[in-house]
PDB file of N, CA, C and O in Angstrom, chain B, residues numbered from 101:
ATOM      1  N   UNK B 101       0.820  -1.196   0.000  1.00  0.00           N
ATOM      2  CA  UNK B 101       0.000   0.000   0.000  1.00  0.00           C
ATOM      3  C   UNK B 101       0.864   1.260   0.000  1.00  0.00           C
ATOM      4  O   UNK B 101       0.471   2.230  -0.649  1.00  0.00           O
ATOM      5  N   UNK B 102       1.811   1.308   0.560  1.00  0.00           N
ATOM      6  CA  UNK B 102       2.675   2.115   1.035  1.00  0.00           C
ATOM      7  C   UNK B 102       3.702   2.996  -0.206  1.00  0.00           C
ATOM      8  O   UNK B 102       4.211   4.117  -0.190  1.00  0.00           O
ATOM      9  N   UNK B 103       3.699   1.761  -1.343  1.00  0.00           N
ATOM     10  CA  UNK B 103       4.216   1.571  -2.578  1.00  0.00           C
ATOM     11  C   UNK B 103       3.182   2.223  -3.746  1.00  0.00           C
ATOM     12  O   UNK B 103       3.532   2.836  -4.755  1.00  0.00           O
ATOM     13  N   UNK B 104       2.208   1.999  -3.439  1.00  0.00           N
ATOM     14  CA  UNK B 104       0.782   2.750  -4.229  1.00  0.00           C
ATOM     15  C   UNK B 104       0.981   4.348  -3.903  1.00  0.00           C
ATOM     16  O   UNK B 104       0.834   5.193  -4.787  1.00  0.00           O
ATOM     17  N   UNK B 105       1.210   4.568  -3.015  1.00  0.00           N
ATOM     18  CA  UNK B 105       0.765   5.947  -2.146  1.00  0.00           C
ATOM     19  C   UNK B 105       1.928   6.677  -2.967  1.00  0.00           C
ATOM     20  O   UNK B 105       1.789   7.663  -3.690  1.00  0.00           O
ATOM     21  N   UNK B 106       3.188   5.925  -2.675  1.00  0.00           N
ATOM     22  CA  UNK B 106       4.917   6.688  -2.931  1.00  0.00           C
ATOM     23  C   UNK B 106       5.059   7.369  -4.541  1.00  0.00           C
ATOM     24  O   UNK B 106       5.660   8.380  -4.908  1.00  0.00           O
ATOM     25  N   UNK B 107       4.238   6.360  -5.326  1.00  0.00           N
ATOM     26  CA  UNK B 107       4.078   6.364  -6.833  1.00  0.00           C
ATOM     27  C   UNK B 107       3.220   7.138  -6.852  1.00  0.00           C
ATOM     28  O   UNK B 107       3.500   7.922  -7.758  1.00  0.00           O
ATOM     29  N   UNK B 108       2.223   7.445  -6.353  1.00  0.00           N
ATOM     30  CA  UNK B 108       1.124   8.727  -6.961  1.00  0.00           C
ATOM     31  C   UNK B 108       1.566   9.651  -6.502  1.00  0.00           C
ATOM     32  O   UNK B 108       1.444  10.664  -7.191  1.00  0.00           O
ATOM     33  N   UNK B 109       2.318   9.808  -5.093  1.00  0.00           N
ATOM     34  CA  UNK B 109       2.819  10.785  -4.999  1.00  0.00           C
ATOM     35  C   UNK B 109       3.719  11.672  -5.909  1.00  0.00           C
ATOM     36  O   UNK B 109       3.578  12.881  -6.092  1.00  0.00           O
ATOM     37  N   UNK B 110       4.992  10.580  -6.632  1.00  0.00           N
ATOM     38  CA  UNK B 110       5.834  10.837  -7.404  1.00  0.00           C
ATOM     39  C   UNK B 110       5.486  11.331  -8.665  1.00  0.00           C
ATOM     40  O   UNK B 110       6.156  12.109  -9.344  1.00  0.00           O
ATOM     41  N   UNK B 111       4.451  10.860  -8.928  1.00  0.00           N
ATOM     42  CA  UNK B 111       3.954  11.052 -10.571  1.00  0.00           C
ATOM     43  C   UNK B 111       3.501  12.227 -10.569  1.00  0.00           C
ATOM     44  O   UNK B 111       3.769  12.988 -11.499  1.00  0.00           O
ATOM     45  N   UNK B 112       2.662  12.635  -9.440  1.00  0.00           N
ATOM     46  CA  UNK B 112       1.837  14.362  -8.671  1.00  0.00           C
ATOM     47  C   UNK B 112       2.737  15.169  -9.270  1.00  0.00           C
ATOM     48  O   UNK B 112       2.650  15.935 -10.230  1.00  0.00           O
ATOM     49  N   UNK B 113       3.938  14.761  -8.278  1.00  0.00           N
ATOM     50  CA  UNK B 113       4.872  15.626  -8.458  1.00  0.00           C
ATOM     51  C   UNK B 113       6.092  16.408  -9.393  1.00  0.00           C
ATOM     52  O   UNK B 113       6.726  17.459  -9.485  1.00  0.00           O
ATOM     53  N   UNK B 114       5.911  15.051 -10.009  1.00  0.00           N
ATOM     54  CA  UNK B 114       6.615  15.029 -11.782  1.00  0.00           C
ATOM     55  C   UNK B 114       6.100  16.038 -12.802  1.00  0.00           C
ATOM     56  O   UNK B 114       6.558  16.895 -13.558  1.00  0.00           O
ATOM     57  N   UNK B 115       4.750  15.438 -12.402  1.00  0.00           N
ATOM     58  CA  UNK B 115       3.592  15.910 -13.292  1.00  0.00           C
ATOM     59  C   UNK B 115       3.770  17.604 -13.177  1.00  0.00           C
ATOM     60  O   UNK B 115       4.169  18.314 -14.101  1.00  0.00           O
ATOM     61  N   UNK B 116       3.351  18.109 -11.733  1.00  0.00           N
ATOM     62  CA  UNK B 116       3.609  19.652 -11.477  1.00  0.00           C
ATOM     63  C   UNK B 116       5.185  20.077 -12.007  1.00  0.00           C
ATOM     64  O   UNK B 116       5.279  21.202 -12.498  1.00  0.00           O
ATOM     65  N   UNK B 117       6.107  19.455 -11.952  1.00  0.00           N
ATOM     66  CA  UNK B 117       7.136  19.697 -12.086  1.00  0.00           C
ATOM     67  C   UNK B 117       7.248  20.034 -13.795  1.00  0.00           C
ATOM     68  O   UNK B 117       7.717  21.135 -14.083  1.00  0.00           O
ATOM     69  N   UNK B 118       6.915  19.304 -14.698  1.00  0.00           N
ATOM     70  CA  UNK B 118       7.044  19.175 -15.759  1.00  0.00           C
ATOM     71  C   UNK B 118       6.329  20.486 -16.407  1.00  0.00           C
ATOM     72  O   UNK B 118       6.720  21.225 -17.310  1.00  0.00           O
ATOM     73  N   UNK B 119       5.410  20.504 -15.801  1.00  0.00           N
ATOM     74  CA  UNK B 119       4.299  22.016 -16.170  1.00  0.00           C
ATOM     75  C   UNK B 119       4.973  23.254 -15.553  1.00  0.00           C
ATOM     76  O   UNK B 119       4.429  24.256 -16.018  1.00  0.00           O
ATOM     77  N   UNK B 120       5.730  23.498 -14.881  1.00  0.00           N
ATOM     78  CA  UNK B 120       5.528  24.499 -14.102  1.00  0.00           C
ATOM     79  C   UNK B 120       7.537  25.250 -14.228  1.00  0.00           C
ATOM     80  O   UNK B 120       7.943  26.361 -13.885  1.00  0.00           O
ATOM     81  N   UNK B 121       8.463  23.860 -14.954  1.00  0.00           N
ATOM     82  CA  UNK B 121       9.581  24.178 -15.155  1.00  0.00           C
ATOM     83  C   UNK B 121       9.910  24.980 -16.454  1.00  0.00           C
ATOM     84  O   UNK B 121       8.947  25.636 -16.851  1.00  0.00           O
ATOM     85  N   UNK B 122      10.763  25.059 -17.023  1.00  0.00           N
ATOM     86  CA  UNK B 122      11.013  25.418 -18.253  1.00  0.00           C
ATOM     87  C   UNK B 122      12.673  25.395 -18.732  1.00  0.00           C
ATOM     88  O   UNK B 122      13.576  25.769 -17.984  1.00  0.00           O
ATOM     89  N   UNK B 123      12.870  24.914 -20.037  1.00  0.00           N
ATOM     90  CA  UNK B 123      14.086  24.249 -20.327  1.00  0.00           C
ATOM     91  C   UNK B 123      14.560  22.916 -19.339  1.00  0.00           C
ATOM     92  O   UNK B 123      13.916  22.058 -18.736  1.00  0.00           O
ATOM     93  N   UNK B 124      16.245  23.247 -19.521  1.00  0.00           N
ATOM     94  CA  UNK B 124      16.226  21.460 -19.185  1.00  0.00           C
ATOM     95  C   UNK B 124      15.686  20.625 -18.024  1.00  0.00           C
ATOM     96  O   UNK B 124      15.533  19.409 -18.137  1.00  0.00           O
ATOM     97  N   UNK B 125      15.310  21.508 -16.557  1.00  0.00           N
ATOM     98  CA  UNK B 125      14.699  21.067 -16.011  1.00  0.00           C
ATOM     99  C   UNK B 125      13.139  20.436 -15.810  1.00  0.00           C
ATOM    100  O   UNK B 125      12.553  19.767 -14.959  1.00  0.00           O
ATOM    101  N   UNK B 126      12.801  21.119 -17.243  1.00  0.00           N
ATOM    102  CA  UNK B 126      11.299  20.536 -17.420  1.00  0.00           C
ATOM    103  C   UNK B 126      11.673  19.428 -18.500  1.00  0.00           C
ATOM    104  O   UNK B 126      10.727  18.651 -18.629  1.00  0.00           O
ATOM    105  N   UNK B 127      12.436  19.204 -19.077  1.00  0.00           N
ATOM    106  CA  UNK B 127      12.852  18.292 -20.090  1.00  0.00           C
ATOM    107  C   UNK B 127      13.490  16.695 -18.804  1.00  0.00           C
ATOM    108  O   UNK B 127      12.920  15.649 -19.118  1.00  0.00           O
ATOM    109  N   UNK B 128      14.000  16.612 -18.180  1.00  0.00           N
ATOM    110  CA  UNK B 128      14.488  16.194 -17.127  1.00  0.00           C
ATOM    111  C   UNK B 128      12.944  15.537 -16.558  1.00  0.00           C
ATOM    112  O   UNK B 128      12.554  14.406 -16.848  1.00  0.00           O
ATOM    113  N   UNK B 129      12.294  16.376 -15.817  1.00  0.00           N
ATOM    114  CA  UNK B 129      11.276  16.232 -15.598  1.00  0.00           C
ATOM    115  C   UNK B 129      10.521  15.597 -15.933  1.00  0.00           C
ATOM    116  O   UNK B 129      10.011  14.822 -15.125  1.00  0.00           O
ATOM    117  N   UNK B 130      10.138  15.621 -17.136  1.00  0.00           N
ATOM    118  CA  UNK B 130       9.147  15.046 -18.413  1.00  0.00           C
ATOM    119  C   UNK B 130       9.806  13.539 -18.396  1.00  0.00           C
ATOM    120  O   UNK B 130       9.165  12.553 -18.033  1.00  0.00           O
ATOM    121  N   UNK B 131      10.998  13.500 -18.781  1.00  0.00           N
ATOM    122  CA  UNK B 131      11.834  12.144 -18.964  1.00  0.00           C
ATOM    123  C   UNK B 131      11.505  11.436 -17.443  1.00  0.00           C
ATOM    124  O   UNK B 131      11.111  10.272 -17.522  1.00  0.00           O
ATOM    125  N   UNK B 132      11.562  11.716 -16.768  1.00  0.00           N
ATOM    126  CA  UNK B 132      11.498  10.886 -14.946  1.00  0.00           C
ATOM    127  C   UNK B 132       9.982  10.560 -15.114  1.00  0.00           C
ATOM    128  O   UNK B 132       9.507   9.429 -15.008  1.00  0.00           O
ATOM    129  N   UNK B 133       9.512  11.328 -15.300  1.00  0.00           N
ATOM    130  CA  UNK B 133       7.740  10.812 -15.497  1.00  0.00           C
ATOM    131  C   UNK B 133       7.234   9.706 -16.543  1.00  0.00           C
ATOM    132  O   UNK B 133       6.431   8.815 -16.264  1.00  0.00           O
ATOM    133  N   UNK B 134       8.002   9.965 -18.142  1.00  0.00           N
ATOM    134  CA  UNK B 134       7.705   8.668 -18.476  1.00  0.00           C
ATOM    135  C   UNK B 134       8.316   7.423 -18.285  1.00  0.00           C
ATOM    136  O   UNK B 134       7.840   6.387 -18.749  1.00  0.00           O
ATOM    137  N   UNK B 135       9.459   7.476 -17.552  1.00  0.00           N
ATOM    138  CA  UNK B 135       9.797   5.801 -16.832  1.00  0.00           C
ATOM    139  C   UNK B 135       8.613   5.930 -15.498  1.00  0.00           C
ATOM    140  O   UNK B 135       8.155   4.891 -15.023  1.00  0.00           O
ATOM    141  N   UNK B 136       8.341   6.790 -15.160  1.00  0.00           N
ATOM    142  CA  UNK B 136       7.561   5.934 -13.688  1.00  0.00           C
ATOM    143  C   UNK B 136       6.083   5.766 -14.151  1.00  0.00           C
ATOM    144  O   UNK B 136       5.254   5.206 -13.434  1.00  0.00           O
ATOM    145  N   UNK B 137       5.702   6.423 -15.735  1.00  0.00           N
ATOM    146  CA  UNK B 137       4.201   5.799 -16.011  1.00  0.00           C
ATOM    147  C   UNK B 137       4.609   4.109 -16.905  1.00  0.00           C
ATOM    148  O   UNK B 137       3.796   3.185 -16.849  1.00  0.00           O
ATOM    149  N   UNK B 138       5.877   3.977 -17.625  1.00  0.00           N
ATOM    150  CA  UNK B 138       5.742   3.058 -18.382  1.00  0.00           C
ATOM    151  C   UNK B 138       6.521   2.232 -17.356  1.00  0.00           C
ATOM    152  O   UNK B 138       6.385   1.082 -17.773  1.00  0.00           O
ATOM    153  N   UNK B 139       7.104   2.195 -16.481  1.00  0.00           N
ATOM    154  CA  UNK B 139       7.471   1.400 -15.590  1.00  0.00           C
ATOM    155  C   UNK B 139       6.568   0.550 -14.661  1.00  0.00           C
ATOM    156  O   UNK B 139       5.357   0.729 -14.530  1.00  0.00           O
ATOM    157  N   UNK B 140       7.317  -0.415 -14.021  1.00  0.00           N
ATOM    158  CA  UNK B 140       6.328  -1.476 -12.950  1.00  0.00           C
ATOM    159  C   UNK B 140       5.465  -0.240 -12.066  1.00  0.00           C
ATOM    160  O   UNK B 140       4.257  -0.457 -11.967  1.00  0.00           O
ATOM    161  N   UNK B 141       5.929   0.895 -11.488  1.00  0.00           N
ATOM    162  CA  UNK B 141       5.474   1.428 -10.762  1.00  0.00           C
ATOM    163  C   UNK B 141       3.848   2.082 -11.444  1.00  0.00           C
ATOM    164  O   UNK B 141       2.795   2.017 -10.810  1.00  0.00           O
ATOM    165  N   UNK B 142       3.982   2.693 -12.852  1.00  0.00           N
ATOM    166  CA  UNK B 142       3.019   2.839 -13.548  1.00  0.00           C
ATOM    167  C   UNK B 142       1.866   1.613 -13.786  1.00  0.00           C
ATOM    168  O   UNK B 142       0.641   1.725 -13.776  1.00  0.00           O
ATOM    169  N   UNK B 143       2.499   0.691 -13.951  1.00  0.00           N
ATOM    170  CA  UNK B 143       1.342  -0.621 -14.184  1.00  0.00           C
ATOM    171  C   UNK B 143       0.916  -1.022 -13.084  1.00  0.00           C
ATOM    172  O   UNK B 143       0.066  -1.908 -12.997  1.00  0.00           O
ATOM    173  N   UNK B 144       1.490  -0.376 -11.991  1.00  0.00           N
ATOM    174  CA  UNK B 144       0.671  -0.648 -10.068  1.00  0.00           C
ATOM    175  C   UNK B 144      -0.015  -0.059 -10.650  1.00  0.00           C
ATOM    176  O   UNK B 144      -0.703  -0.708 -11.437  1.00  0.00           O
ATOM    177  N   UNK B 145      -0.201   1.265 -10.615  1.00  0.00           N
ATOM    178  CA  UNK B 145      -0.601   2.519 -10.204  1.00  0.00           C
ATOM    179  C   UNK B 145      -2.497   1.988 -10.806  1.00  0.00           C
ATOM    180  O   UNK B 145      -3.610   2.021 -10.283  1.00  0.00           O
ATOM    181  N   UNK B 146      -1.802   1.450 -12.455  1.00  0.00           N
ATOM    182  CA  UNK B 146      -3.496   1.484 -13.389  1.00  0.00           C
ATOM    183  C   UNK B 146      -4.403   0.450 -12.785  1.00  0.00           C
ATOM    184  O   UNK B 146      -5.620   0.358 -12.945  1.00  0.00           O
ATOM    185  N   UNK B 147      -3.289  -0.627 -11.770  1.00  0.00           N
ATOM    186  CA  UNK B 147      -4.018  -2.011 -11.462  1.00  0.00           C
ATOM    187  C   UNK B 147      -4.611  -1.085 -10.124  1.00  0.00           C
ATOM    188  O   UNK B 147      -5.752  -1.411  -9.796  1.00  0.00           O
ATOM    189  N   UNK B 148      -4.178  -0.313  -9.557  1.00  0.00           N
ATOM    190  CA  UNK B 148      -4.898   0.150  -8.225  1.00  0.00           C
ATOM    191  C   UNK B 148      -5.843   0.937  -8.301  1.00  0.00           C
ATOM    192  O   UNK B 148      -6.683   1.106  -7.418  1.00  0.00           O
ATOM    193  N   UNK B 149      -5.781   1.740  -9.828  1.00  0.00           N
ATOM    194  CA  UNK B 149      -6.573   2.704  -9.936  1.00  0.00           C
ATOM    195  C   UNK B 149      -8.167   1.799 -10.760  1.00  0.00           C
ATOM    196  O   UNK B 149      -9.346   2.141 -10.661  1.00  0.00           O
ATOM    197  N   UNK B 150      -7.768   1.001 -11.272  1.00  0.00           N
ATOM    198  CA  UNK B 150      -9.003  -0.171 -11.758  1.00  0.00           C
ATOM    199  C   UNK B 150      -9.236  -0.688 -10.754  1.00  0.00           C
ATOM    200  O   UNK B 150     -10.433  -0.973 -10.753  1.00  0.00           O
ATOM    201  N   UNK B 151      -8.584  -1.101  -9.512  1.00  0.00           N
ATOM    202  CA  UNK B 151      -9.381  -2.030  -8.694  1.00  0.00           C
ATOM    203  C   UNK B 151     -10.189  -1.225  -7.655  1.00  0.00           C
ATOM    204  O   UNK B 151     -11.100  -1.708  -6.982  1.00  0.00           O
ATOM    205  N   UNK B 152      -9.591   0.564  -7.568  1.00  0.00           N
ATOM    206  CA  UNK B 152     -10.921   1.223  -6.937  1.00  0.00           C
ATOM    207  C   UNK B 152     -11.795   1.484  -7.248  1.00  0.00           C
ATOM    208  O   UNK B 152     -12.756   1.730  -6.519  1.00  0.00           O
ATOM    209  N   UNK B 153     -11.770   1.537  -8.776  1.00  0.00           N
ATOM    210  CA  UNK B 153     -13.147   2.030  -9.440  1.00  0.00           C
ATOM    211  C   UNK B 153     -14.468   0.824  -9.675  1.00  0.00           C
ATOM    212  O   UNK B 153     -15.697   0.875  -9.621  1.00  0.00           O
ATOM    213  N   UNK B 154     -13.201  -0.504 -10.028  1.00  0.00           N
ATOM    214  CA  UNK B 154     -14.847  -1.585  -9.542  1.00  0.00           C
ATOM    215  C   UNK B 154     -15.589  -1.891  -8.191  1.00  0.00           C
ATOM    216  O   UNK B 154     -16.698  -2.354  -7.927  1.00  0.00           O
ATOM    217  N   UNK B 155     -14.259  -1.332  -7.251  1.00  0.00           N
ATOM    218  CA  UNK B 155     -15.190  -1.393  -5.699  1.00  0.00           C
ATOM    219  C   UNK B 155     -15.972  -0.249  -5.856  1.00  0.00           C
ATOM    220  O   UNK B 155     -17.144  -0.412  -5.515  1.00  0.00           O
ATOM    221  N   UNK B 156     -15.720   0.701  -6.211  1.00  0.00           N
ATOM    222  CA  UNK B 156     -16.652   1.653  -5.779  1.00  0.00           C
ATOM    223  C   UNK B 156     -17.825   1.453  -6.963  1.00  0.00           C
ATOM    224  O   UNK B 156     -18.438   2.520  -6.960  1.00  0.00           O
ATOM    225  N   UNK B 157     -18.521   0.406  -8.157  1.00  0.00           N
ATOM    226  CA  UNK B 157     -19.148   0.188  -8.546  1.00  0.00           C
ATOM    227  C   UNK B 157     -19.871  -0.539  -8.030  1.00  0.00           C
ATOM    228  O   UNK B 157     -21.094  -0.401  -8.066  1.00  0.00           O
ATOM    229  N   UNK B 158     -19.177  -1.609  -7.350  1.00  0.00           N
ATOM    230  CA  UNK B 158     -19.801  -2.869  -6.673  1.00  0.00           C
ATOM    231  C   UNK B 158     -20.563  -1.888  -5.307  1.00  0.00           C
ATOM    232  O   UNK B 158     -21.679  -2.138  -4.851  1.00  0.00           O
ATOM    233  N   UNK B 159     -20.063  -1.265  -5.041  1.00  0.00           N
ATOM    234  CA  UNK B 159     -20.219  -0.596  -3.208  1.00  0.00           C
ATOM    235  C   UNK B 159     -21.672   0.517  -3.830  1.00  0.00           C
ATOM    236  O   UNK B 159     -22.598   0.891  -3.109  1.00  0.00           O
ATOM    237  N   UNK B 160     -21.581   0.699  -4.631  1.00  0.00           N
ATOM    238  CA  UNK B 160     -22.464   1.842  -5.088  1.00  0.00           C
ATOM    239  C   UNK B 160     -23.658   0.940  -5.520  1.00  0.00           C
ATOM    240  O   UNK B 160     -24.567   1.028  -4.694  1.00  0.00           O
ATOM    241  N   UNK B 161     -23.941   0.111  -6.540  1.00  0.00           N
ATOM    242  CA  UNK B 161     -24.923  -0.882  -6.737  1.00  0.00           C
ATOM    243  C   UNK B 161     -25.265  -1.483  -5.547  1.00  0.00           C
ATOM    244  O   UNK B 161     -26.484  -1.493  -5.376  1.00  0.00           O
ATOM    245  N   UNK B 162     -24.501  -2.083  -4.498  1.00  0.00           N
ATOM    246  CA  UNK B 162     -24.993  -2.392  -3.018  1.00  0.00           C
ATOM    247  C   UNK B 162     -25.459  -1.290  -2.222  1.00  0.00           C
ATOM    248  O   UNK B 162     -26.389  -1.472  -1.436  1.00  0.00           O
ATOM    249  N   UNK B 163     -24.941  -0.230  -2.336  1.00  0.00           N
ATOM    250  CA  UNK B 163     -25.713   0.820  -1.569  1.00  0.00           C
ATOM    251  C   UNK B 163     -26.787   0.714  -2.127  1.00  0.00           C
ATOM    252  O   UNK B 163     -27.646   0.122  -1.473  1.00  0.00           O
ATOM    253  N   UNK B 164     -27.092   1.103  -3.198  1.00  0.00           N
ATOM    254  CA  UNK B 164     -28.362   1.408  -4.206  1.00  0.00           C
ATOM    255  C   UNK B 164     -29.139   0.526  -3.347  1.00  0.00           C
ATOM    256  O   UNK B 164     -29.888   0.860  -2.429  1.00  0.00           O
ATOM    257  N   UNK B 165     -28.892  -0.524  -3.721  1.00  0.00           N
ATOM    258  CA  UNK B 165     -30.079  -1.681  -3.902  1.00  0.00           C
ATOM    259  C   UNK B 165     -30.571  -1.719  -1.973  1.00  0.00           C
ATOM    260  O   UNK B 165     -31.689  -2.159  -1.705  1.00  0.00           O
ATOM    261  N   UNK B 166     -29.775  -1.302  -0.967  1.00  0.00           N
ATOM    262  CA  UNK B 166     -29.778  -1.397   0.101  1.00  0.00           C
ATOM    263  C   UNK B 166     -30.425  -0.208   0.330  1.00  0.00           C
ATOM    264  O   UNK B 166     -30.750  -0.153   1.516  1.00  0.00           O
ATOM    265  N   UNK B 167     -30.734   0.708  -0.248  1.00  0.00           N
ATOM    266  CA  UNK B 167     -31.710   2.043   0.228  1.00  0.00           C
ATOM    267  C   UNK B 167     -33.244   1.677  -0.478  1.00  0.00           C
ATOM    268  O   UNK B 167     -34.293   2.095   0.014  1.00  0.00           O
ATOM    269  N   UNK B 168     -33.176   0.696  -1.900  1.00  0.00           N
ATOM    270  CA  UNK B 168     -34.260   0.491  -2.654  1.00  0.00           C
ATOM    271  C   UNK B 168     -34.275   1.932  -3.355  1.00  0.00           C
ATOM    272  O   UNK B 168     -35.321   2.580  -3.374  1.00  0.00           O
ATOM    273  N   UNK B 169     -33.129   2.409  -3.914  1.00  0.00           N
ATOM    274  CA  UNK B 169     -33.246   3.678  -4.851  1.00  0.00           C
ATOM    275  C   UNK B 169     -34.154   3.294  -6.566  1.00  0.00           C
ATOM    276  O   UNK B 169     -34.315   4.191  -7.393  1.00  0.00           O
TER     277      UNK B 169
END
């Protein structure tokens, strides 16, 4: 979990970094971000970010059906 958290953090921060630099430090920037999206850390990131969105489908259809909406 701890490993999920470190990577979104990093990518946040890449991400702002990349926007907000200019010349080689945004070039730098840009480059560190696409190893950590095409990297293992990136393919966590999509498996964590898919496995919240079907709980919160599953959790939302059970709510539903548990209020009788």
């Amino acid at each position: 979990m701890e490993l999920i958290i470190s990577s979104f953090v990093l990518v946040v921060v890449f991400f702002i970094l990349s926007i907000s630099l200019s010349g080689k430090g945004q070039r730098i920037a840009k480059e560190v971000l696409k190893e950590l999206i095409n990297g293992p850390e990136g393919k966590m990131l999509v498996g964590a970010a898919m496995g919240l969105v079907i709980s919160v489908i599953i959790f939302g259809y059970w709510f539903m059906t548990l209020i009788n909406f």
